[in-house]
C-alpha positions as CSV (number, residue, x, y, z in Angstrom):
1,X,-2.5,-38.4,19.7
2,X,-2.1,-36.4,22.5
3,X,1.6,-35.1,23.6
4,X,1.3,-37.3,26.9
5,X,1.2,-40.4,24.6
6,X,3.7,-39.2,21.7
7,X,6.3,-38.6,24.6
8,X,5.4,-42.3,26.2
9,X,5.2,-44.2,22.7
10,X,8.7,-42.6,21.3
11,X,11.9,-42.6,23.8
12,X,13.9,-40.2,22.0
13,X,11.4,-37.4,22.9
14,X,11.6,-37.3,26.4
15,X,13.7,-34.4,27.6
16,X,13.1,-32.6,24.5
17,X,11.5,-29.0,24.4
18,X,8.8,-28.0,22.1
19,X,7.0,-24.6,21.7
20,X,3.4,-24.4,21.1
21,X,2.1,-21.2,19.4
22,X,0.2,-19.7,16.3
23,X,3.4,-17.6,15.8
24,X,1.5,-14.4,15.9
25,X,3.3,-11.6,17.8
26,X,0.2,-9.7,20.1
27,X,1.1,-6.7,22.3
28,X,0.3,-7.1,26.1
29,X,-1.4,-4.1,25.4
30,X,-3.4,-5.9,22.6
31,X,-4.1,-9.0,24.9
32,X,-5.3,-6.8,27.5
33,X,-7.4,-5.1,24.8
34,X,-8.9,-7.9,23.6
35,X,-9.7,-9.9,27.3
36,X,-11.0,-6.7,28.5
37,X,-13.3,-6.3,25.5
38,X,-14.6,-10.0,25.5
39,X,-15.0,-9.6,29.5
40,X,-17.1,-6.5,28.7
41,X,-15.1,-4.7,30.8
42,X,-14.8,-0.7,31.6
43,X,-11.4,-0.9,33.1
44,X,-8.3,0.7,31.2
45,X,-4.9,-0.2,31.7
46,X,-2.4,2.6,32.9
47,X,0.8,2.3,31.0
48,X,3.9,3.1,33.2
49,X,6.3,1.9,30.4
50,X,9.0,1.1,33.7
51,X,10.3,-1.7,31.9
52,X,14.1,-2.3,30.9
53,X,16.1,-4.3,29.2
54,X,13.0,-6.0,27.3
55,X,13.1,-7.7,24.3
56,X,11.1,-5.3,21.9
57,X,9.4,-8.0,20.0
58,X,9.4,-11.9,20.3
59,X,6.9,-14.7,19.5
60,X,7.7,-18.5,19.8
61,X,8.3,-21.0,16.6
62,X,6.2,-24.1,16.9
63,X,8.3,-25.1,13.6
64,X,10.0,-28.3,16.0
65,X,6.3,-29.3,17.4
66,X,4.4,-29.2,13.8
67,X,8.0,-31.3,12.1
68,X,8.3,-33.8,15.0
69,X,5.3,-34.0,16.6
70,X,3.0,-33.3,13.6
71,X,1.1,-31.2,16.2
72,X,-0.8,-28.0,14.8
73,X,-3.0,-25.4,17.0
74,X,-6.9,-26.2,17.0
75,X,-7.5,-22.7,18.2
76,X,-7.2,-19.3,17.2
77,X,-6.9,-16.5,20.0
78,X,-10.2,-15.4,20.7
79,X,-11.8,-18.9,20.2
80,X,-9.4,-19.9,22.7
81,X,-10.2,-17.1,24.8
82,X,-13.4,-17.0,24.3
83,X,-13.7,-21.2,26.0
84,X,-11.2,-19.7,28.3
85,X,-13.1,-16.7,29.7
86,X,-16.5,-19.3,29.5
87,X,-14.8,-21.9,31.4
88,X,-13.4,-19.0,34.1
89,X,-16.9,-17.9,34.6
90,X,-18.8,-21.6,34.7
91,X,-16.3,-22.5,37.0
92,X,-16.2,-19.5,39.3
93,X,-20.0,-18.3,38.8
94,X,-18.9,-14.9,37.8
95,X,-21.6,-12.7,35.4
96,X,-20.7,-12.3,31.6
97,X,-19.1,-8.5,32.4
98,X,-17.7,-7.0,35.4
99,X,-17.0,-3.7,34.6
100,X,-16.6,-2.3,38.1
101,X,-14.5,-3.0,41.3
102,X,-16.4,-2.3,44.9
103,X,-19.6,-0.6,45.2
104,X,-19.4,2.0,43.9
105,X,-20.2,3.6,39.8
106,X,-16.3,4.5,39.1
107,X,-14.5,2.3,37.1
108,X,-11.2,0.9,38.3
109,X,-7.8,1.1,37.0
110,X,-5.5,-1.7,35.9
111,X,-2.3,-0.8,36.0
112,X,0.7,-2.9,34.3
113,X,4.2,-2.5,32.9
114,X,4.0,-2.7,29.4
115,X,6.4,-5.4,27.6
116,X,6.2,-4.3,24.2
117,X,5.4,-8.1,22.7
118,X,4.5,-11.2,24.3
119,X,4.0,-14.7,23.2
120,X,0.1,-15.2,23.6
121,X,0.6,-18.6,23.6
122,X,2.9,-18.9,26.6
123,X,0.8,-16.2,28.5
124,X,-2.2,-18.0,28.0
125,X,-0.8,-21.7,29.0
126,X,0.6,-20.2,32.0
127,X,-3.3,-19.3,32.9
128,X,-4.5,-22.7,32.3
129,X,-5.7,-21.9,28.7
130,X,-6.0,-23.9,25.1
131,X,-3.8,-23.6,22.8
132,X,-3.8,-21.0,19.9
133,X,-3.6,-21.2,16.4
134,X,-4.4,-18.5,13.5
């Protein structure tokens, strides 16, 4: 049953918040790691470590969704990201690997701020992606 319809079929639900996540704590740094790798990617992020007041590490608890909603994830990480990164280049026509920006043989920079942990799943629902599980 799908979330849509547990919502609609039980009252006492609605308004409720759930998280959905396989609990695992990844580092942006590892996220980036690992979609760069699967992209087949030459780019390297440049860490400016600019960030304050983070919280040095933090996952979500999906403990409410699996007791109430009997939900669990159907997807590891890189499955997921591996339908998500497939579906991104279907959809947009884009070759298995871009591994350089413009025309010319230099590979670009990414740069980011590095947060020290992120909750995959939340990073990769706000992109439109499948949920995770371990």
């Amino acid at each position: 049953m799908l979330l849509a319809e547990r919502l609609a079929s039980d009252a006492a639900l609605r308004g409720q918040a759930f998280n959905f996540s396989n609990e695992s704590q990844v580092s942006v740094i590892e996220l980036v790691d690992l979609i760069l790798r699967k992209m087949g990617s030459t780019l390297r992020p440049e860490v400016l470590n600019q960030a304050s007041n983070e919280i040095r590490h933090q996952f979500l608890s999906a403990e409410r969704a699996r007791t109430i909603l009997n939900w669990k994830p159907q997807f590891t990480l890189e499955s997921g990201l591996d339908r998500t990164l497939g579906w991104y280049r279907e959809f947009l026509g884009a070759p298995a690997a871009v591994a350089h920006a413009g025309g010319d043989s230099s590979p670009m920079t990414l740069t980011m701020t590095r947060r020290p942990a992120i909750c995959v799943t939340r990073f990769t629902l706000s992109c439109g992606s499948i949920a995770t599980s371990p």
